[in-house]
C-alpha positions in Angstrom: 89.5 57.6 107.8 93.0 59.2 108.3 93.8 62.8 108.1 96.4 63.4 105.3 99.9 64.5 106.6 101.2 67.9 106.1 103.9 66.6 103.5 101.2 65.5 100.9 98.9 68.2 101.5 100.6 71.2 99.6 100.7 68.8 96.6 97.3 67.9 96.7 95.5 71.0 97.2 97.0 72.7 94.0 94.0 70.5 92.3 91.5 72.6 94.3 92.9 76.3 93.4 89.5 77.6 94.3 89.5 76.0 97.9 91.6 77.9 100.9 92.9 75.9 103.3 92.5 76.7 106.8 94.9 75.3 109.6 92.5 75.7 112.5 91.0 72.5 113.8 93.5 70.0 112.3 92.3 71.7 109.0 89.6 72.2 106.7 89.3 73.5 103.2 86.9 76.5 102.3 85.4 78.0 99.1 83.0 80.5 98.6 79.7 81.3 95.7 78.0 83.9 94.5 75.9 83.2 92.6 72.6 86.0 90.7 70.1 85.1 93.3 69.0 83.0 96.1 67.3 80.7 94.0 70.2 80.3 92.2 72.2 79.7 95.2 69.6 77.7 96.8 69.4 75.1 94.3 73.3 74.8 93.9 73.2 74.0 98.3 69.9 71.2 97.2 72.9 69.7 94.6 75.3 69.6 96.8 73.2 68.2 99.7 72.4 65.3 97.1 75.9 64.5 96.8 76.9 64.7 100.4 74.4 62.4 101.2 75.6 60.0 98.5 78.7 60.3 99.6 77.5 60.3 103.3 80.0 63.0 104.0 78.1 66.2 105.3 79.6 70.0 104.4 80.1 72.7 107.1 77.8 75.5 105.3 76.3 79.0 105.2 74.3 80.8 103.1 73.1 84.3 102.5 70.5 85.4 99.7 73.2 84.5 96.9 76.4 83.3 98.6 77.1 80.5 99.6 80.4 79.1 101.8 81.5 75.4 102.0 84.0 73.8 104.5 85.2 70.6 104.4 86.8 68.3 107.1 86.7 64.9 108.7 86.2 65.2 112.0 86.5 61.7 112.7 90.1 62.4 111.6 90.4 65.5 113.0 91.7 66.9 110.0 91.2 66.6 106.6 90.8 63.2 104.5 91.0 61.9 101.5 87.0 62.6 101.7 86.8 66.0 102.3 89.0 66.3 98.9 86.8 64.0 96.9 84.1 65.8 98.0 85.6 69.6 96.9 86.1 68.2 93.2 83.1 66.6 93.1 81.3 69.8 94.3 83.8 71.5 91.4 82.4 69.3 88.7 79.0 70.7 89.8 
């Protein structure tokens, strides 16, 4: 997997407006849930962890009581991939 270069990345990302990107590390994209409780927010993480496993592309993650925070990068690539923004709009669609 290849990290995507800096000149198609701007592009790209305006398809994730929810997402931040983060420089550090090659790069990564973050978003952040709250959600009413941590059942709520619980089950949400158990979706996701369905699809990363599908996928077999595994989140950075952290949760507390009803929020929830997502990072995605390749490290294989040392950056982001193609992946890591598949992944972000599939987590969207959930």
């Amino acid at each position: 997997m290849q990290k995507i270069e800096p000149s198609r990345l701007a592009s790209l990302l305006t398809e994730l407006p929810q997402w931040r990107y983060q420089p550090e590390r090659g790069g990564s994209i973050t978003r952040d849930w709250v959600f009413v409780d941590f059942n709520e927010a619980f089950a949400f993480m158990t979706r996701v962890a369905l699809l990363a496993e599908r996928y077999d592309h595994h989140p950075e993650w952290s949760n507390v009581y009803n929020r929830v925070s997502i990072t995605l990068t390749t490290h294989d690539a040392g950056g982001l991939s193609s992946r890591d923004l598949e992944l972000a709009q599939r987590i969207d669609n959930l």
